[in-house]
N, C-alpha and C positions, 0 to 999 in steps of 0.2 A: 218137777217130775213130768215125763210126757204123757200126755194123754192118749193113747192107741184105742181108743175103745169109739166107734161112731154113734151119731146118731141116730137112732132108728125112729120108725115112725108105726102107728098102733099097728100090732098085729104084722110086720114087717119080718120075714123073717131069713138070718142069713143062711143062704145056698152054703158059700165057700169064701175063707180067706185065705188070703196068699200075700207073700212078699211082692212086690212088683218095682218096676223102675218105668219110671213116667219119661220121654225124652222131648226135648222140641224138634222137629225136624223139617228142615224147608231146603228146595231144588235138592229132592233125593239127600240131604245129608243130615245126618244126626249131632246135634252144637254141642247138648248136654241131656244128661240124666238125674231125674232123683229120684232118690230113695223112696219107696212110702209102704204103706198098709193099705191092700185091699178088699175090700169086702163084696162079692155077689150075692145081691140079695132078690128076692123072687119080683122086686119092684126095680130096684136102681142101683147101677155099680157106684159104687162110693170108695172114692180116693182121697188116705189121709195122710201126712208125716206126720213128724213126731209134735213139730208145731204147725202154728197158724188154724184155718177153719178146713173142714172138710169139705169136698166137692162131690156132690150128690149128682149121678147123670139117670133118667131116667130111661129104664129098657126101652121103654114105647119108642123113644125118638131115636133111637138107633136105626140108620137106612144102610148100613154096610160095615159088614168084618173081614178080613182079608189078614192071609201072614202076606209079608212082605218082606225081603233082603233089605235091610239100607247098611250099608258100611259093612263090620263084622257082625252083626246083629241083623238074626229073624226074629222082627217086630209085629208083633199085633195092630193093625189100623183099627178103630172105630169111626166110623164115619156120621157124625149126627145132621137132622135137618138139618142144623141152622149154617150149616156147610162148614161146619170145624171136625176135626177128625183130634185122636187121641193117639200117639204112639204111644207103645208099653211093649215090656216083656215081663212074662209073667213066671211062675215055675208052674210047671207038666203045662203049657200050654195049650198043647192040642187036648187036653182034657177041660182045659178052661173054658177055651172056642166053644167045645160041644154041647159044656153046662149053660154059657151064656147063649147059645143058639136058642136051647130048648127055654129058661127064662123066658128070654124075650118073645118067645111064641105065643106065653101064661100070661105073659107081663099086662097089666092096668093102662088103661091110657091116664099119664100124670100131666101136671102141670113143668115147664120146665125153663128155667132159668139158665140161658144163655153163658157160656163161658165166658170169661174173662179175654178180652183181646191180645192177650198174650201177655207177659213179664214186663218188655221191656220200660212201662208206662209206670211201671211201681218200681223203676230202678233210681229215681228222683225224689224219693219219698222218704222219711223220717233216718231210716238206717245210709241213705248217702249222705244228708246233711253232717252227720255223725263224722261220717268218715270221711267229706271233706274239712271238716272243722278240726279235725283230729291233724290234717294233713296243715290246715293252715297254720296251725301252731306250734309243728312240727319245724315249718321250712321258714318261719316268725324267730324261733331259737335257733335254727343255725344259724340262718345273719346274724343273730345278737350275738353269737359265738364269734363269727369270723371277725365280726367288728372289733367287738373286744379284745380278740386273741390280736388282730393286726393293730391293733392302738397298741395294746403292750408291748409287741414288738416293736414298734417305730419309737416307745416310751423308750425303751430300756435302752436301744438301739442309741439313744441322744444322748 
């Protein structure tokens, strides 16, 4: 079952949730989107899907929000210190913008855990093994097929 519920922290409490779609986007262009669940809370926007852990960003380090065009998509930027930014779209967005403006004006100074340096570094990791293994024993029984299938032939063939 998926878990859509966050973690919160004492006394935490959420503003607004909304559907949103997380995107990568690099030299103006958007690769891809996901899905997820997200939550504004009076300390830190927190982005979840259905699986894996959730990512907690905390208001304070926020230094810039911007809509922005990229492709067919007006995206939301968030710009954090640590010089990574966040593309999303949200629904009623410019209602979103507003709530998370004023948030972050309330917002705690937290402690704040650095994003992940993107995806591509976990695309080598437990579920590619899987799926080149799947792949190696995939293209392991076709040769044993064509071998086989061309011995028969050349058998019967004699």
């Amino acid at each position: 079952m998926l878990n859509l519920i966050p973690d919160l922290e004492t006394n935490e409490t959420i503003l607004r949730e909304a559907g949103a779609t997380v995107y990568l986007v690099r030299n103006g262009l958007s690769s891809r989107g996901s899905n997820i669940r997200l939550w504004l809370t009076d300390r830190r926007l927190i982005l979840k899907a259905g699986i894996g852990p959730q990512r907690a960003l905390p208001l304070s380090h926020i230094t810039g929000l911007a809509e922005q065009e990229v492709g067919l998509y007006n995206m939301l930027r968030v710009d954090f210190d640590d010089n990574h930014s966040e593309w999303l779209t949200v629904q009623d967005q410019a209602g979103f913008i507003e709530l998370l403006e004023q948030a972050r004006a309330k917002a705690p100074d937290l402690v704040y855990e650095p994003a992940p340096q993107g995806i591509e570094g976990k695309l080598f990791g437990i579920p590619m093994l899987i799926i080149l293994g799947v792949m190696v024993v995939g293209c392991l029984c076709m040769v044993a097929f064509f071998v086989l299938f061309g011995f028969g032939f050349f058998w019967m063939g004699t």
